[in-house]
C-alpha positions in Angstrom: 54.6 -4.6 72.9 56.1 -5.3 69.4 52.4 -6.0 68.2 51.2 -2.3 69.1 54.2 -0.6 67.8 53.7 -2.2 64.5 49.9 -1.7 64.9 50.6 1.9 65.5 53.0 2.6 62.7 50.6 1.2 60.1 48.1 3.2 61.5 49.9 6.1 60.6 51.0 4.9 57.7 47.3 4.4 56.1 46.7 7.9 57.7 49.2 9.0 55.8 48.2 7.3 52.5 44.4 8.7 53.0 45.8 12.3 53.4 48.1 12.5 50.5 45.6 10.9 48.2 43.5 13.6 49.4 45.8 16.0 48.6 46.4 14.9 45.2 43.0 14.6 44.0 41.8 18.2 45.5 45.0 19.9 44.5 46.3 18.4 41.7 43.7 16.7 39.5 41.1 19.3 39.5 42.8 22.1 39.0 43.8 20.3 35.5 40.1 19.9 34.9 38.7 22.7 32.7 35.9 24.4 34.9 32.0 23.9 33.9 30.3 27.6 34.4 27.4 26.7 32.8 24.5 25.7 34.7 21.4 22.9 34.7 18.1 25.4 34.4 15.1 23.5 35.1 11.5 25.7 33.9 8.4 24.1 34.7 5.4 24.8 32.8 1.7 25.1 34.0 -1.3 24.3 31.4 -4.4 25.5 32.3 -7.5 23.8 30.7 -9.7 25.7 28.9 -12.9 24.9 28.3 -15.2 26.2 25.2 -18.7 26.1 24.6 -20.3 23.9 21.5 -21.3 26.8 18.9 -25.1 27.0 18.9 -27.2 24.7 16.6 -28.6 26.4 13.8 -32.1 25.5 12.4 -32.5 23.7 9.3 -34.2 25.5 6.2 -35.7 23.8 3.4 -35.4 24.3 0.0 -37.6 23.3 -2.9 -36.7 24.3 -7.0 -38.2 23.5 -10.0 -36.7 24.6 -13.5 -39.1 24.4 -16.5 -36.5 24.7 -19.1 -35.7 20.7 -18.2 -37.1 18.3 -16.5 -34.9 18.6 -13.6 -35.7 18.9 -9.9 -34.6 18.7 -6.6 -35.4 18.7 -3.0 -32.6 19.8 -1.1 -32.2 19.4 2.9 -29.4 22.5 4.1 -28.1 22.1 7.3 -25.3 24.0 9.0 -23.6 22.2 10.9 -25.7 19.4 11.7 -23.9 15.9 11.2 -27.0 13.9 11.1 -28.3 16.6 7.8 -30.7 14.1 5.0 -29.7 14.8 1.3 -32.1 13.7 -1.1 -32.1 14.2 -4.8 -33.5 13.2 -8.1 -32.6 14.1 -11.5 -33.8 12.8 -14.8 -32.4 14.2 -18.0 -34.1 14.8 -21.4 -31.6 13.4 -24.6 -28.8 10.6 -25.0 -26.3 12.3 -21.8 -25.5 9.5 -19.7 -22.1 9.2 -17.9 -20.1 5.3 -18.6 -19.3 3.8 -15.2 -16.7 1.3 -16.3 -16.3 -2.0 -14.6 -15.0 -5.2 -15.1 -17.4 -7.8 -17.1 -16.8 -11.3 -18.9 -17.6 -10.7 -22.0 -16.9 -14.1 -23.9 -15.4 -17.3 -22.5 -13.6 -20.1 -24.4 -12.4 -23.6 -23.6 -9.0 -24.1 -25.8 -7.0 -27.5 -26.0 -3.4 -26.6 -25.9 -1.2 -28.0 -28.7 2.6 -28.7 -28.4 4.5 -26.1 -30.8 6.2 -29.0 -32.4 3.3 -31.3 -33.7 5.8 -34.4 -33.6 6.0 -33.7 -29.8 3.6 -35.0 -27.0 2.7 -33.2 -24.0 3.6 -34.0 -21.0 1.1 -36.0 -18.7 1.7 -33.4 -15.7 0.7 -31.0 -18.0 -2.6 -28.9 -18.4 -4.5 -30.2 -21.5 -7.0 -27.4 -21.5 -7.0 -23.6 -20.7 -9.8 -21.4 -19.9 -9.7 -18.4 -21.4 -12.1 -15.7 -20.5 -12.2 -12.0 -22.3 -12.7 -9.1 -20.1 -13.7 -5.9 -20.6 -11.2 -2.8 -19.9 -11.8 1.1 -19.9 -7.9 1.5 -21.2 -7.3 1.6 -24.6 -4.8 0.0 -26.7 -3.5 -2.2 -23.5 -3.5 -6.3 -23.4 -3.3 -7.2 -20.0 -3.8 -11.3 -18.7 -3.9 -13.1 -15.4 -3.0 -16.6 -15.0 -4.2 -18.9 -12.8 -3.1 -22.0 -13.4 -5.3 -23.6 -16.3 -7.3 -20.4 -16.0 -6.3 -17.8 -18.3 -8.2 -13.6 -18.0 -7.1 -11.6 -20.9 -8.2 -7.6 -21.6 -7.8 -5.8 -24.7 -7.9 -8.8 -26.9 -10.5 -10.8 -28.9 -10.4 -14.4 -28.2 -11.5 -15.6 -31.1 -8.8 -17.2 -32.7 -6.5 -17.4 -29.8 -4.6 -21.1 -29.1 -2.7 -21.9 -26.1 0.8 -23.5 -27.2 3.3 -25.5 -24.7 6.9 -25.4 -25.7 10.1 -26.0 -23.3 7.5 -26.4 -20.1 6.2 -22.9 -20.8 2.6 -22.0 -22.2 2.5 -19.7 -24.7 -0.9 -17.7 -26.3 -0.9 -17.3 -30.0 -2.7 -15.1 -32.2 -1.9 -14.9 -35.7 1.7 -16.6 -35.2 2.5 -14.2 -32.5 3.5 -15.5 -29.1 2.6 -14.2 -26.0 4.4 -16.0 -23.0 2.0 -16.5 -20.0 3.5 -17.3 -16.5 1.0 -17.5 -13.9 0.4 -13.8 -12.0 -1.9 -12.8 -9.5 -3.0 -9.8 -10.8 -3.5 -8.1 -14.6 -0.1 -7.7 -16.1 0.9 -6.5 -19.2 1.2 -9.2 -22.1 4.4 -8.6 -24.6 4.9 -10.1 -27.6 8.3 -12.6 -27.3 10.5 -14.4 -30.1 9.4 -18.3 -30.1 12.1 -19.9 -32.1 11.5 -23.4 -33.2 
């Protein structure tokens, strides 16, 4: 009999537990909370698909001119709107107009030994003893630009002439009239700068 009584009691005292948690969480925690008015509006859009019709294909027209005053003339092909339209012309012009389409040529190549700054001192053996040098040709003005790769040197905007390739303190140098020009290696055309070689 002592185990129901005891059963019993802690029955009601879970009960009791249950019902005053209750009572705090309804009563007393929410009506600290500040209230939420505003509400979750959910719009659901339709799309309807439209279709359009593919404008009309025109016909092409052809179109032939001739001007006497020069000996120009042309065939023209008009379409509208057509992708697959044919464009043919011909031109030819009377007099010394032509337009220059620059692009890059070799003009001149050169094989150079390259000499040690200081003629008392040898080069190195894991040195290059020769350079390449090839001269390019260049639509900009007043602008020396070289690429450098490894024994082969591209300058623009310089004659070659009487270039030399110098070594001094395990860098090569270009001269040109006792100007010095260092020249690391670069992948593409950068700008060469005169430097201060002191010896």
């Amino acid at each position: 009999m002592n185990r129901g009584i005891v059963f019993f009691i802690g029955l009601l005292f879970g009960v009791f537990i249950c019902v005053t948690l209750f009572y705090f969480d309804i009563k007393i925690f929410e009506s600290k909370l500040i209230p939420f008015s505003e509400k979750e509006v959910i719009t659901q859009i339709k799309t309807d698909t439209v279709f359009l019709e593919p404008p009309p294909k025109q016909k092409k027209q052809f179109l032939e001119t001739q001007l006497n005053d020069s000996s120009y003339s042309s065939v023209y092909l008009i379409n509208n709107g057509d992708d697959s339209s044919i464009y043919e012309t011909s031109f030819s012009f009377e007099g010394d107009e032509q337009d220059e389409i620059f692009s890059d040529q070799l003009l001149k190549q050169r094989r150079v030994k390259v000499i040690s700054l200081k003629q008392e001192v040898l080069l190195p053996e894991n040195s290059f003893q020769f350079f390449e040098i090839q001269q390019w040709s260049t639509p900009i003005k007043n602008k020396i630009t070289y690429q450098r790769n490894q024994n082969m040197l591209k300058i623009k905007g310089m004659w070659i002439d009487n270039v030399n390739i110098v070594f001094w303190n395990n860098i090569y140098y270009l001269e040109l009239n006792n100007r010095y020009f260092s020249i690391s290696e670069k992948e593409h055309f950068e700008k060469l700068s005169p430097i201060n070689v002191t010896q």
